[in-house]
C-alpha positions in Angstrom: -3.2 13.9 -11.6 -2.4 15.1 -7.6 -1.6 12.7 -5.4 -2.1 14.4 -1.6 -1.6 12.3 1.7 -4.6 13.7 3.5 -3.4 12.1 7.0 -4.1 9.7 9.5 -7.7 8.6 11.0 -7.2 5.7 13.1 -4.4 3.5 11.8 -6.0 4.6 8.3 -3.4 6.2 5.8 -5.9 8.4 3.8 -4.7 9.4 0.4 -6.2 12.0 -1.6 -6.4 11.2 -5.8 -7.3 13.9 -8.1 -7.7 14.1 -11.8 -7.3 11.2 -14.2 -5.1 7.6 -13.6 -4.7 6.8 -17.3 -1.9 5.1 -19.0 0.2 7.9 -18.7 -0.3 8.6 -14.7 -0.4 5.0 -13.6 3.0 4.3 -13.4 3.6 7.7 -11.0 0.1 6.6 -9.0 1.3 2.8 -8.0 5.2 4.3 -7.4 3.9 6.7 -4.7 1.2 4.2 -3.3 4.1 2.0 -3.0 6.1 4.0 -1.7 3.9 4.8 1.3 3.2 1.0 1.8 7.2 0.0 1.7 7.4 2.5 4.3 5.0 0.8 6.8 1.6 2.5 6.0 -0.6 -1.4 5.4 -4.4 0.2 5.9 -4.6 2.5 3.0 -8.2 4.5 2.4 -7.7 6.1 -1.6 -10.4 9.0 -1.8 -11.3 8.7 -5.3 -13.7 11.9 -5.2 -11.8 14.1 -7.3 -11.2 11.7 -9.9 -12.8 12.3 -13.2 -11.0 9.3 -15.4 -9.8 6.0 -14.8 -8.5 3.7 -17.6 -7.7 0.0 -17.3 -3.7 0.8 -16.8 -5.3 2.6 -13.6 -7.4 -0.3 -12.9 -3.9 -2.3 -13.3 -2.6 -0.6 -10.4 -4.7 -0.7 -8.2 -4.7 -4.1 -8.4 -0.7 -4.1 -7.9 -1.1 -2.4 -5.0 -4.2 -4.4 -3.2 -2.1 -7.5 -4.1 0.7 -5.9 -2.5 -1.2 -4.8 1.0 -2.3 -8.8 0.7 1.0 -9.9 1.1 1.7 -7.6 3.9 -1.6 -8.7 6.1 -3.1 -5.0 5.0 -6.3 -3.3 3.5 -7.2 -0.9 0.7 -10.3 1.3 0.8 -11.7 2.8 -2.2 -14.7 5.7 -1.4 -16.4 9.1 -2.9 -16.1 7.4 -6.5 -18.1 9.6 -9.2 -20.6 8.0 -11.0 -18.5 7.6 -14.1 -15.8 5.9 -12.2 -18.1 3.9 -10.2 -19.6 2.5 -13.7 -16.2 1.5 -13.9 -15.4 -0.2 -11.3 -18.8 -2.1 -11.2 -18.7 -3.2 -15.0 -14.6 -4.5 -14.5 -15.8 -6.2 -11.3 -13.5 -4.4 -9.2 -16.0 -3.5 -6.9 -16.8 -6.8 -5.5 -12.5 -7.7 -5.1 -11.8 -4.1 -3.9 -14.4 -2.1 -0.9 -15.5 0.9 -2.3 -17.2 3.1 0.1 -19.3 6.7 0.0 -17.1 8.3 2.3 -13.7 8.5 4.3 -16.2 8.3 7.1 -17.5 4.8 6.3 -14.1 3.5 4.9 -12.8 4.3 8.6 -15.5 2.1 10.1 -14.6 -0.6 7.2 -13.0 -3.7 9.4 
């Protein structure tokens, strides 16, 4: 798994996730994430478009860190998910708690 800061677009923090967030990448995935947001950065966008696998520790935080961002009045954006990943965000539900958009373009214009 990569983990790239892609920059700023708006107040957006765009983050750049490549390869799989399994049980074994998790843990290095919501240290950096929070990281960036115990540093200041609240309005996180997470392209997704390079990931080929997520497992439910991955799930697990990504919750941590939208629960986190809650507590701090901020936002987390999902977009470009791959069909495969999509399927699982849809069947956990995680779609409907977390925005998942097709683009960095469209989660910019998310409110």
């Amino acid at each position: 798994m990569e983990i790239e800061n892609t920059g700023k677009e708006k107040d957006r923090f765009i983050i750049t996730v490549t390869g799989r967030i399994d049980a074994v990448t998790a843990p290095e995935f919501e240290t950096r994430l929070l990281d960036w947001i115990n540093a200041g950065e609240t309005r996180l966008i997470v392209d997704l478009g390079g990931l080929e696998y997520i497992s439910s520790a991955g799930l697990r935080s990504i919750l941590t860190i939208a629960k986190n961002l809650k507590t701090k009045q901020g936002k987390l954006a999902l977009c470009s998910l791959r069909d495969t990943v999509k399927e699982v965000f849809e069947i956990s539900g995680f779609s409907t708690i977390i925005p998942v958009c097709e683009s960095v373009a469209a989660a910019v214009k998310e409110k």
